[in-house]
N, C-alpha and C positions, 0 to 999 in steps of 0.2 A: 866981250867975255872971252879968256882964253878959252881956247880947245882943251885944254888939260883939265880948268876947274870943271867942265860942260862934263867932261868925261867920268872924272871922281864923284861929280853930281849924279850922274844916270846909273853908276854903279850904287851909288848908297839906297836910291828910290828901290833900286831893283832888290837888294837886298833888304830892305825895309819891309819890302813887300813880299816876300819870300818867307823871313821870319815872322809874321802878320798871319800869313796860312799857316805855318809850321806849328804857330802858338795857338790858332782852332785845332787845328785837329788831334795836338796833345789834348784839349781842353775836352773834347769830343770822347778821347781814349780814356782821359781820368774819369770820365763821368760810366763810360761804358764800365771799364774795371770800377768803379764804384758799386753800381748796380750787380756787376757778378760778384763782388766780392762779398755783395748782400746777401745773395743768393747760396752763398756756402753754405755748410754743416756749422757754421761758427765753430770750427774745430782751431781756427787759426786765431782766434781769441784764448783757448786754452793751452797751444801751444808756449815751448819758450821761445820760438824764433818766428817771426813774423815773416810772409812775403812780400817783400820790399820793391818798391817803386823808382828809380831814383831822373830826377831830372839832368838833363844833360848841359853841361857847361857849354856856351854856345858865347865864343869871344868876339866881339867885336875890335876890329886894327886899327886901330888912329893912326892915319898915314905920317903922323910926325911921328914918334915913338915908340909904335908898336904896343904899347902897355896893353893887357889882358883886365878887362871890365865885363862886371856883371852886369844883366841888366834889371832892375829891381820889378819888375814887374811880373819877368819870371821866376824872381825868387819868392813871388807874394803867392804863387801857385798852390795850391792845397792838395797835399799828399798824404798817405800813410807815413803813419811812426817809422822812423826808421829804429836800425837795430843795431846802434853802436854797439863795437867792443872797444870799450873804452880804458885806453892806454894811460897807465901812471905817468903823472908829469908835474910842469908847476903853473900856477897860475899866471896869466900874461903870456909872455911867450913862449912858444912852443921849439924843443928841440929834435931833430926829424930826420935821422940818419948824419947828425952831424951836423947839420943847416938848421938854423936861429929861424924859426918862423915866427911872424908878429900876429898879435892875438889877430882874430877873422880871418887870418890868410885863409885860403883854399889852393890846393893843389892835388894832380893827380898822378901819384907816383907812378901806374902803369895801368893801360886801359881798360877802362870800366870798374876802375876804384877810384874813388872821390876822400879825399882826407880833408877837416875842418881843426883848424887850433882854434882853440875856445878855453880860454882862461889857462891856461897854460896844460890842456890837456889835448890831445891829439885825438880826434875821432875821424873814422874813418866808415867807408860804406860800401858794398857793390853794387854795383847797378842790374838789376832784374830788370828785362825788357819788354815792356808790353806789345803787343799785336798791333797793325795802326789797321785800322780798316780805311782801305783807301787802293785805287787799283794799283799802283806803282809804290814802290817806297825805291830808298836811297837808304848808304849808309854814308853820310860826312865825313872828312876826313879828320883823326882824332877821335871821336865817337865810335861809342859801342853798339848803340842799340838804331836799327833802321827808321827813317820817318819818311814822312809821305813827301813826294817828289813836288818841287816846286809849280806850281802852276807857270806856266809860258807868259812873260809879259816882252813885248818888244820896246826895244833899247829907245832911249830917246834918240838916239844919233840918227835911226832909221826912222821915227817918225817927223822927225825934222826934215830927213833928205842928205843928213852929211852922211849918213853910213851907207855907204854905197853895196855892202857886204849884206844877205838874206841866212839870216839863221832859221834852219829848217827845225823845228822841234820833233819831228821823229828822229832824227839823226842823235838828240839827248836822250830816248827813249822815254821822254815824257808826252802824256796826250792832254794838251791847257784845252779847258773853255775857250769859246771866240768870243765872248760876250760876258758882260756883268748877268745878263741876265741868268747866263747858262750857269755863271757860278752861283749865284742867289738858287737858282732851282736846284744845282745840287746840293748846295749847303741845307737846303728847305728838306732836299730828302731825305742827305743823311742825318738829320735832327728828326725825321719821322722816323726814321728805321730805329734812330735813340730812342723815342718814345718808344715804339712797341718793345722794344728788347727793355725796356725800363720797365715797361707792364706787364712782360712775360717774367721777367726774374721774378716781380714783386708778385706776382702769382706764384713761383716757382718755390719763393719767401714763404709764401701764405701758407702753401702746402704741406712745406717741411714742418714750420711752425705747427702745422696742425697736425701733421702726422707727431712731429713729438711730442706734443704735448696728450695724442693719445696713447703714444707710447708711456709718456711719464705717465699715465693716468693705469695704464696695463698696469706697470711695475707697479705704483701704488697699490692698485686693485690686488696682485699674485702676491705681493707683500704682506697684503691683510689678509688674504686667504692663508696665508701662509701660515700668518700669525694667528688665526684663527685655529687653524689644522694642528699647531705645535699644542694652543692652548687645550685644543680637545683630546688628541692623545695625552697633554701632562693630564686632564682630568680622568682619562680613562684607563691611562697608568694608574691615577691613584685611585680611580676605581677598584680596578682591577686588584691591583696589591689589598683596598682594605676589601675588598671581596674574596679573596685568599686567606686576611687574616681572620674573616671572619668564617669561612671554609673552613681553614686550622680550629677557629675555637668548635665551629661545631663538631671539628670531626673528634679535637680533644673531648668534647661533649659527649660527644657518641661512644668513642670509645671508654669514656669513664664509666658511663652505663652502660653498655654491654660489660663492662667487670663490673660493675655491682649487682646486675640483671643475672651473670655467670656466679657470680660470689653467692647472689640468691638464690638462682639453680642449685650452686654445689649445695648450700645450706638444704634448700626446701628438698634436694636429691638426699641429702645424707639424713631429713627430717623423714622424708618417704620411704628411705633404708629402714631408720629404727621404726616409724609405725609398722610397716611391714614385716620387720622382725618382731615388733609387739605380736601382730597379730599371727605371726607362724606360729610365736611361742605359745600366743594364745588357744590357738587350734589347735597344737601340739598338745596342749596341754585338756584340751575341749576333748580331744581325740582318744587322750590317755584314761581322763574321766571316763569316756562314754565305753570305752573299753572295759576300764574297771566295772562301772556300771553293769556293761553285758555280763562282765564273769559275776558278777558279784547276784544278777538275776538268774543267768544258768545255776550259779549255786544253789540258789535258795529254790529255783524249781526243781535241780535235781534232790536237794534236800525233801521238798516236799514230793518229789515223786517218791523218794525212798520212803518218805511218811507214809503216804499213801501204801505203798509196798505192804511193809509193818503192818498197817492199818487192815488190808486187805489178809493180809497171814494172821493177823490176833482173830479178824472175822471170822475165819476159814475155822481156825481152830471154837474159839465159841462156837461157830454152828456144828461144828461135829461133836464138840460136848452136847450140845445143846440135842443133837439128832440122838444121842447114845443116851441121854435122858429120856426122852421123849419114848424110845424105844424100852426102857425099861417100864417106863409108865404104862408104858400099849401093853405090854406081859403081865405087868399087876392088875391093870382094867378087864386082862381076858378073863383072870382066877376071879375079880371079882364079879364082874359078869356070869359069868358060871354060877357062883353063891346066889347072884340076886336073879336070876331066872330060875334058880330051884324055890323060892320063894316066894311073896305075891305077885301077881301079875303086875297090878295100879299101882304099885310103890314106884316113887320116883328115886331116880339115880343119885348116889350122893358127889355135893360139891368139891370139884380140884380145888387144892392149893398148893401154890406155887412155893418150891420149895426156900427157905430163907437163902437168901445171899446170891440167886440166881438172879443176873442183869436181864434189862428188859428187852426182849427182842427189837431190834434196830427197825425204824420205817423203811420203808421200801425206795428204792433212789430213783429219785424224777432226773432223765433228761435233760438236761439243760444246752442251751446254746451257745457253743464254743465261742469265741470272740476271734475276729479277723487279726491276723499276725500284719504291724506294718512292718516293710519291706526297709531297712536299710540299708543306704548305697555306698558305697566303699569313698575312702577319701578320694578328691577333686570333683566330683560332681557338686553342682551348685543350681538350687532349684530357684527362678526365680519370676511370679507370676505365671505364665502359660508356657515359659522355655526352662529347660533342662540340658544342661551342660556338664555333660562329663568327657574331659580331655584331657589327655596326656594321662589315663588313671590304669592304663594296662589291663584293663578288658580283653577277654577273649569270646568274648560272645556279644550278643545284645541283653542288655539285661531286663529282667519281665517288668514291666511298666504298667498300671492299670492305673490311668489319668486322665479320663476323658476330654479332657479342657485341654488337654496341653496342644500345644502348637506348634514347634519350634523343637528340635531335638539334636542337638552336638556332639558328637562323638568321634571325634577329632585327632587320630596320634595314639589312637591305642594297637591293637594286636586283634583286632576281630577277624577271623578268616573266613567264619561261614554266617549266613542269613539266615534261618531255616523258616520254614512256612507258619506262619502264624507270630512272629515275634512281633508285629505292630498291631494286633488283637484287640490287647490294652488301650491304644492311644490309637483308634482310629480319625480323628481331625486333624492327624498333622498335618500344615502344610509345608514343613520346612525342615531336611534332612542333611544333615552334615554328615557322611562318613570318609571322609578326606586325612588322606596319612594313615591307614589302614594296612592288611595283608588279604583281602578279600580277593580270591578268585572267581573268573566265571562260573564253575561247576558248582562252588558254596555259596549260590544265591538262588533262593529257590524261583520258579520262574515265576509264582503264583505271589510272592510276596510284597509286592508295593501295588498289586492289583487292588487290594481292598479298600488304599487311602483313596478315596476318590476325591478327597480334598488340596491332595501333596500338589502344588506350584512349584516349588524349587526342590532340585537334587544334586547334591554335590557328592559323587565319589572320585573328587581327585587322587594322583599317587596311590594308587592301588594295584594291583596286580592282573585288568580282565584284560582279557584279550577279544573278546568282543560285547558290544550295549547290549545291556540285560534287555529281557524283552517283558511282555507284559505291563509297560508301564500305561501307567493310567491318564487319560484322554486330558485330566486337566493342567497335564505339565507344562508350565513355560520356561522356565530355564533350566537347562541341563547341560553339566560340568562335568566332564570326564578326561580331564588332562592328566599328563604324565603316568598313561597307564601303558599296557602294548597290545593296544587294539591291532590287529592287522587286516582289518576289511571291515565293510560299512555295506553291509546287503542294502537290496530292495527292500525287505522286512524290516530292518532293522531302527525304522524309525516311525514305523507307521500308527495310524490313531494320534499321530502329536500333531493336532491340527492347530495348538491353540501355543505351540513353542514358538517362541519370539528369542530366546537366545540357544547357541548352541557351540561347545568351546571342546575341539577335539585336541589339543595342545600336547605335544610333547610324547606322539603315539608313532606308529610304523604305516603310518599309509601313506597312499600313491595315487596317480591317479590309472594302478592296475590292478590295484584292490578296493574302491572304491565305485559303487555301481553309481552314472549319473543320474539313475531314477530312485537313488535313493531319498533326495529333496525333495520331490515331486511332491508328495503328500504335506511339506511344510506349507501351508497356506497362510501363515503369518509370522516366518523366520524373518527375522530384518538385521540379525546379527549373528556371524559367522567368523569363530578362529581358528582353522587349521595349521597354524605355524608349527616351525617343529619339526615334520616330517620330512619325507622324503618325495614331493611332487616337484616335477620338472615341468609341469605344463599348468595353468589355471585348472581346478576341477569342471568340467561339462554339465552341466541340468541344473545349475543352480537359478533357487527360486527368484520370479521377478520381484518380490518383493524385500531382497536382500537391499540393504541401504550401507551395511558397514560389514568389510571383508577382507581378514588379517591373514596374511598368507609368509610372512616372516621367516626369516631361517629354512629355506627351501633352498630346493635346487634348479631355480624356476631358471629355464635361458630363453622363453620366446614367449610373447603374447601374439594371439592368430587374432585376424580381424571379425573373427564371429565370437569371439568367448564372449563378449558381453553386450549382446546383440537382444539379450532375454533380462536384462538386466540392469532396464530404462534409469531405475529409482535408486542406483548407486550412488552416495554421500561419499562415502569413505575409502580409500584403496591403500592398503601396507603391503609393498613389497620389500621393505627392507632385508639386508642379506641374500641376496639371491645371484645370480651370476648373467643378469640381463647387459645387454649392447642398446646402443640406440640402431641398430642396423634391424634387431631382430623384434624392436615395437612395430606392427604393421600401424601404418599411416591414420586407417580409419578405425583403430579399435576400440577408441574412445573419444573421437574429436567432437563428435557430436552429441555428446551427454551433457544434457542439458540441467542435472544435479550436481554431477559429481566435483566436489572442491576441494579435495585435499588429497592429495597424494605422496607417498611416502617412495621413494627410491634410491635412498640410503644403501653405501654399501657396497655396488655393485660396481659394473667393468664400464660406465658409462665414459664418452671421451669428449662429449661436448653434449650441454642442453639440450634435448628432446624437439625435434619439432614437434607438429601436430597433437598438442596437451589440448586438453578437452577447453572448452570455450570457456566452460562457471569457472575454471580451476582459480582457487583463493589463495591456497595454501600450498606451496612445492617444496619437501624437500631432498636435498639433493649433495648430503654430508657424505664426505669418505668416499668418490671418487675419483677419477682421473680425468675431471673436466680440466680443457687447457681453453675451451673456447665458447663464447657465446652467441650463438649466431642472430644477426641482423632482423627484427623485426618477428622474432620470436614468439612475443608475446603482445602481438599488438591487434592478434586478433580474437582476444579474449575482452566480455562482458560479464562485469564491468572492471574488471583487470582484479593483475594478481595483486596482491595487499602483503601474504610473507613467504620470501625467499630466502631459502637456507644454503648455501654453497660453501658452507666451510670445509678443512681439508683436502680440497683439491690439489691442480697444477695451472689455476689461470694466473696469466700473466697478462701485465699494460696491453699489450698488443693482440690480445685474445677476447678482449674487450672493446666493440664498435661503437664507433657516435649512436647508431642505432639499434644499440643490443636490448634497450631497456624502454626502444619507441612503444607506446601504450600502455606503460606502469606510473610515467610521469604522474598521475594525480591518483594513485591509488594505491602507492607501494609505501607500507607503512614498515616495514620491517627486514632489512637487508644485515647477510651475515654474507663477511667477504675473508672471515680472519684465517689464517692458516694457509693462505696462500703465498703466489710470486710476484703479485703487483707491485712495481717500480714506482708510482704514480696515483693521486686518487682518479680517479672515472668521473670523466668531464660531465657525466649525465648525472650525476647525484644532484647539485645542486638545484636540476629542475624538478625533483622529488619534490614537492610541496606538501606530501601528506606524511611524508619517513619520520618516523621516532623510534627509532634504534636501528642503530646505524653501525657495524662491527668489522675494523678493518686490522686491527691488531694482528701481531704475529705475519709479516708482511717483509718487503724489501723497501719500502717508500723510502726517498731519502729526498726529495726536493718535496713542500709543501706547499703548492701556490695559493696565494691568500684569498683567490675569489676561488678555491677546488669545494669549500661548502654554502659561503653566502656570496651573494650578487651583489655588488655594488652599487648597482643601479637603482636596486631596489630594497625600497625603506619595509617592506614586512620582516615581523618574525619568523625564524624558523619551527617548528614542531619540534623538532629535533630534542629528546626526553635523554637519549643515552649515545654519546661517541666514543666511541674506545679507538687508538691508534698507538698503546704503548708496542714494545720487542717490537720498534723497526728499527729505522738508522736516521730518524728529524733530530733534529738541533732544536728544542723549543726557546732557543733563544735566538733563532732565524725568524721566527714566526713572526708577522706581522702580531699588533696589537688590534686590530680589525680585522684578522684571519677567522677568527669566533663571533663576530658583533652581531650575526644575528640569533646566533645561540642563546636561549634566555637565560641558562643560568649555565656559570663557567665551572660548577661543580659538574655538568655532566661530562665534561671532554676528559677523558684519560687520557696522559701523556706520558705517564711514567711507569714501568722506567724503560728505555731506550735502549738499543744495542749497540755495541764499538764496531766501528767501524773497521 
């Protein structure tokens, strides 16, 4: 055998065997990129351009011609789609910068572009180059993309002996196996390392797979929520709107009856006019009769007194005829007497007669018993069973009464000035005395006069003119009304024997507490009700009884409450300071913290600048209208049992940030009634919605201008609210900002006012 074929022979094995390795470990990479390409997002399936793969033209030389041959077994290799951009041409051969290509050719115009003529169209590709796993790669010459370095095989010439030359394989930078074996064990490993990376992807698969398909299963899930959420707002839109329309009809309802309830009024007002006028006229007219009447009885008595007169002047005259007869007969009986004593003894005297035409002497006049006059009372009095009401009749006295029974006595708005002693004589049972709207002074009451009712309980001389409480009154009084007079002083004396007064209303008089003695109460053993408003006290009055329970001190000049004023004064219910000129600096701490009644106080009015601490523990009821609160302070009222229930804070100066998370700690379940309106609040107060007990609710006339949708219900929670009344119109909400679930736990959407709004 030549040397030369020996020679082209160990070159072709060597190469045979070279591309034998080169086509494993493509096979090795396709299957690895196979496995990762599993392992993607499948995003590259949704794509318009795929990541391409491309095999490498790998020519073999026929030493006679050179001709370029594929070899078909690497074109049977399974690869990705490729991603022709498929060039207009014709079918069959292909024309290709000027050069006839014949259908199949292939050629590469420039490296790592692959072009195919295929029916007479020109497709072309680039070559993406995969990773080879393998310790070495190579890039071949003409090739774009690297592969793994040929394994070391020695030449035949050297296993023969003719090649006398030792090719060292580190000098080619390649490290071969010595052995089949060593190659079988690598090939064995890198096929296990293929599997596990084939069973990590396909985990890796698993996972995405199931993560997306939780995913698709979310978006389903948030889709049908969704579509639920849309379908229950459109139903609570159309709730809502026919609950409005049916809000409209009622309130068109309402208001048609109130005009016809008003149309009624004015009827049954103008029906009340003419009976009323019926019966003025008919009084008028009762009035005018009975007037007639009286002159028409004066006439006829004085008629008959003049009869009588007459009567008595024609008598006078007969008896003096009658005595001047009589007297002549007495002078004819002496002559005859004379005659008849000069004559027999025993003769009898002769018979009188009366001379003709003389009337018979008149009987003698019995006595008889005058008949009692009744008393007629001038128009407006009106008697009716046991009471007697004369008011507005312009009386200047009391008028004489003798009615045993009566009870109840009104005299109300006339002009009486003086009492005098003895004027309730007549009506000793009364128990019930009006002289209120009168001119009666102290000096025209006599001291002794309401001593003898020992029945009288009520006394009213309001608006009158004393200047100090009559005295004498009697032991059984319990209420007594003497407002708007000008009392200036309240003795020791001045109230004494009223053991059994339970009310007492000095209103609208001149006292102090420097004319005012504290032992004047002393003797109240059963006072539980007290109003001195009105006056001019700067200090609570001192000695009041402990048995006071309600105590109106109003329209004062009140600036300080001291920690003993009501120290005596366990069983206090009710306290009104309203109008007064109090600070919270000048409440001492303990002047009432510890009052275990008292619930309701009144501090309206004053110079307050922020909420009170230390309010009494029962306190139920607080109000706190008119003002200059700017602040609420923190835990205020959390140490009240069993908490406040209504708080009044209209026209103040609180604003959002004068209002703590914890202003309102210990009213959450008890605070039924909040008034906020007429403030500077920006915002509603994040603690309302824990109100569980609140129905009414008043924030109107306010700054609000953002509404948040959970600012009155909780989303979280499925109860209804209480909530009876919400007012929020004159701010600055958009109600068409407003969620449709901003109200949903409101039960009915007639109580929210919203309207109308202010411009912003």
């Amino acid at each position: 055998m030549k040397p030369g074929a020996i020679l082209a022979l160990s070159l072709l094995l060597l190469l045979g065997l070279g591309l034998g390795l080169a086509q494993v470990e493509v096979e090795k990479g396709k299957r690895r990129r196979g496995g990762q390409r599993r392992g993607r997002n499948r995003s590259m399936r949704q794509q318009n351009t795929d990541t391409l793969l491309r095999l490498r033209s790998v020519p073999l030389t026929n030493g006679d011609d050179g001709a370029s041959v594929f070899i078909d077994s690497y074109k049977r290799v399974d690869e990705l789609e490729s991603n022709y951009n498929v060039l207009p041409g014709r079918k069959g051969q292909c024309v290709y910068q000027g050069i006839t290509m014949f259908d199949k050719a292939v050629w590469s115009p420039k490296p790592c572009l692959t072009c195919l003529c295929s029916r007479g169209t020109v497709v072309c590709d680039e070559v993406s180059c995969p990773r080879p796993r393998c310790p070495h790669t190579v890039t071949p010459p003409g090739e774009c993309c690297p592969v793994c370095a040929p394994i070391f095989v020695p030449d035949a010439a050297e296993l023969s002996g003719d090649f006398s030359e030792h090719i060292n394989p580190s000098e080619q930078g390649v490290i071969a196996p010595s052995t089949q074996e060593e190659i079988d064990q690598l090939l064995r490993r890198e096929e296990q390392e293929h599997r596990e990376e084939e069973e990590r992807l396909r985990k890796v698969d698993s996972e995405r797979r199931r993560k997306r398909k939780m995913k698709r299963l979310q978006a389903e899930k948030q889709k049908q929520l969704f579509e639920e959420r849309r379908r229950e707002e459109e139903e609570l839109r159309e709730k809502m709107e026919k609950e409005e329309e049916e809000e409209k009809k009622r309130e068109e309802e309402r208001l048609r009856r109130e005009e016809e309830e008003r149309k009624a009024a004015v009827a049954a007002e103008k029906v009340r006019q003419q009976r009323m006028e019926e019966e003025r006229r008919l009084e008028e007219e009762r009035r005018r009769r009975l007037e007639v009447e009286q002159r028409e009885l004066l006439r006829v008595l004085e008629e008959e007194m003049e009869g009588m007169e007459e009567l008595e002047e024609e008598m006078e005259e007969m008896g003096e005829e009658l005595g001047e007869e009589l007297e002549e007969e007495r002078e004819g009986e002496d002559d005859e007497e004379e005659v008849w004593l000069r004559g027999d003894v025993f003769e009898m005297p002769p018979r009188r007669t009366a001379p003709e035409g003389t009337p018979p002497l008149p009987a003698p006049a019995v006595e008889e018993d005058t008949p009692r006059r009744t008393l007629i009372l001038p128009p407006g009095c009106v008697v009716s069973d046991v009471t007697v009401t004369c008011e507005n009749a312009r009386f200047t006295n009391i008028p004489p009464l003798s009615i045993p029974e009566l009870k109840a006595l009104s005299l109300e708005g006339n002009d009486i000035t003086t009492i005098p002693a003895g004027a309730f004589n007549g009506i000793p049972n009364l128990e019930w005395i009006n002289l209120g709207k009168n001119k009666l002074t102290s000096s025209g009451i006599d001291p002794q006069v309401f001593r003898t009712l020992k029945f009288l309980t009520r006394l009213y001389i309001d608006g009158n003119l004393l200047e100090q409480i009559p005295t004498e009154l009697p032991p059984s009084l319990q209420e007594l009304k003497i407002n708007e007079n000008n009392l200036r002083s309240v003795d020791e004396n001045s109230l004494q024997d009223l053991q059994n007064l339970i009310t007492l209303e000095l209103e609208g008089n001149m006292l102090s507490e420097g004319n005012v003695d504290p032992s004047a109460f002393q003797g109240l053993a059963q006072l539980s009700y007290l109003r001195l408003g009105r006056n001019y006290f700067r200090t609570v009055p001192q000695g009041l009884p402990q048995t006071l329970q309600e105590l109106y001190l109003e329209n004062n000049v009140i600036e300080e409450i001291s920690e003993s004023v009501f120290n005596h004064t366990r069983n206090l219910n009710v306290i009104n300071l309203r109008h007064n000129r109090l600070e919270e600096t000048r409440i001492a701490p303990l002047a009432w913290i510890n009052h275990r009644h008292l619930e309701s106080i009144d501090l309206s009015h004053n110079r307050l600048y922020h909420v009170p601490s230390f309010l009494p523990r029962s306190l139920v009821h607080l109000v706190l209208v008119g003002n200059q609160i700017e602040r609420i302070p923190g835990y205020v009222f959390a140490h009240m049992e069993p908490g406040i229930e209504y708080l009044y804070l209209s026209f103040n100066k609180l604003g959002s940030d004068g209002i703590d998370p914890v202003s309102f700690f210990g009213a959450f379940h008890s605070m039924q009634e909040l008034f906020l309106d007429h403030n500077q609040l920006t915002s509603v107060p994040l603690a309302i919605r824990e109100m569980k007990s609140l129905r009414f609710l008043r924030l109107n006339d306010n700054k609000i201008k953002n509404f948040v949708d959970e600012a009155i219900c909780d989303s979280l929670s499925d109860d209804d609210s209480n909530l009876m009344t919400l007012r929020l119109e004159n701010n600055f909400i958009d109600p068409r900002k407003i969620s449709p679930t901003a109200f949903s736990c409101v039960r009915s959407y007639s109580s929210v006012v919203l309207k109308p709004q202010k411009s912003q």
